[in-house]
C-alpha angles and dihedrals in degrees: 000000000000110000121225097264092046094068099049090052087059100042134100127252084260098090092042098124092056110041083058089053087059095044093053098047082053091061096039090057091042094053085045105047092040089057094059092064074072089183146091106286153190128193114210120198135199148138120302090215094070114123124230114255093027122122101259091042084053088048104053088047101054087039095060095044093057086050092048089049081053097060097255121128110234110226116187131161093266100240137121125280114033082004094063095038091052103051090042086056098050090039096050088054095051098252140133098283107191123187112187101186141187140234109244134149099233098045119072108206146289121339115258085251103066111108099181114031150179131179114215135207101195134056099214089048095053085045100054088054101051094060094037108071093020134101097210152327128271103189119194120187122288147137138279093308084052089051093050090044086050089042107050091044090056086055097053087049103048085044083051086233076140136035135199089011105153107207123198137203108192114200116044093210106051099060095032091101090055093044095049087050091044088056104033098042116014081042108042092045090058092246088132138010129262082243094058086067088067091064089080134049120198133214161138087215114101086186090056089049102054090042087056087047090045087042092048082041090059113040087047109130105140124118097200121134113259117040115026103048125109125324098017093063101023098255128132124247115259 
């Protein structure tokens, strides 16, 4: 089945206008449905083949029900695996459980704990809604849609497209073969800089996770767009 994005990437500039009209309804719906978390936020992201009852699926969940007994909304992609996880966790504990999905051929909708939820056609649309309302990332291990998610939001911060924005990485052995080839070879061949590593924490600690997210929470003053409008740090929209 081709996916909606997919079409438009293989159409012709004859259907331009509307394919631009759909674009920007995306983005409308998505603006719209995101301010009504109306809360601080963080979005956690992690493979949808991941089993219940295995390590990184207990830990999701646990994860996003600490952050939803610390008065963040817990936004996800909706999926199965660490998605599902994750919004059980935040819904179990009562909290703003928020599922952004995708259109694909091989996944079926939104989890069935999702409380507030919008299904996406295209990719840089979800993605831009999942940085711009939230505080920070929590990243669990995953495959190459995981990588891209990690990766994107790196760049913005190292741009500085965003500020104050706390990034994660659960399950120390998992990405310690990335870490370790970040370091030994992006680093030591001057491709970034010794500061840029201090743009991730890693850890098996969920406590650790949600204190960096209410730290972040906390020191956050800048006014830059991204992270840190409403509802990420609490402000109203101008």
């Amino acid at each position: 089945m081709a996916t909606t994005d997919r079409r438009i990437l293989e159409r012709t500039h004859e259907d331009l206008q509307n394919d631009v009209a759909i674009i920007a309804s995306e983005f409308l719906g998505g603006f719209q449905k995101v301010l009504e978390i109306n809360r601080p936020a963080v979005s956690i992201f992690g493979s949808a083949r991941t089993p219940e009852g295995t390590k990184p699926y207990d830990c999701a969940r646990a994860t996003a029900h600490k952050f939803a007994e610390a008065g963040f909304a817990v936004v996800t992609g909706g999926g199965p695996g660490v998605m599902e996880a994750a919004n059980k966790g935040a819904s179990l504990a009562g909290g703003t459980s928020v599922g952004l999905g995708i259109e694909l051929p091989f996944e079926a909708g939104l989890n069935e704990y999702v409380d507030r939820g919008l299904n996406f056609r295209y990719f840089f649309a979800r993605k831009t809604m999942f940085v711009k309302y939230a505080q920070g990332f929590v990243v669990l291990p995953g495959g190459f849609g995981t990588f891209d998610e990690l990766f994107e939001a790196l760049t913005l911060v190292q741009t500085q497209k965003v500020t104050s924005f706390p990034i994660v990485l659960m399950g120390r052995s998992y990405w310690a073969g990335l870490v370790d080839w970040i370091r030994g070879t992006v680093l030591a061949e001057g491709k970034i800089s010794e500061s840029d590593l201090d743009m991730f924490h890693v850890t098996d600690d969920v406590t650790e996770a949600v204190t960096i997210m209410v730290e972040g929470r906390l020191h956050r003053t800048s006014d830059a767009p991204g992270a840190g409008e409403h509802p990420g740090s609490g402000r109203a929209p101008e």
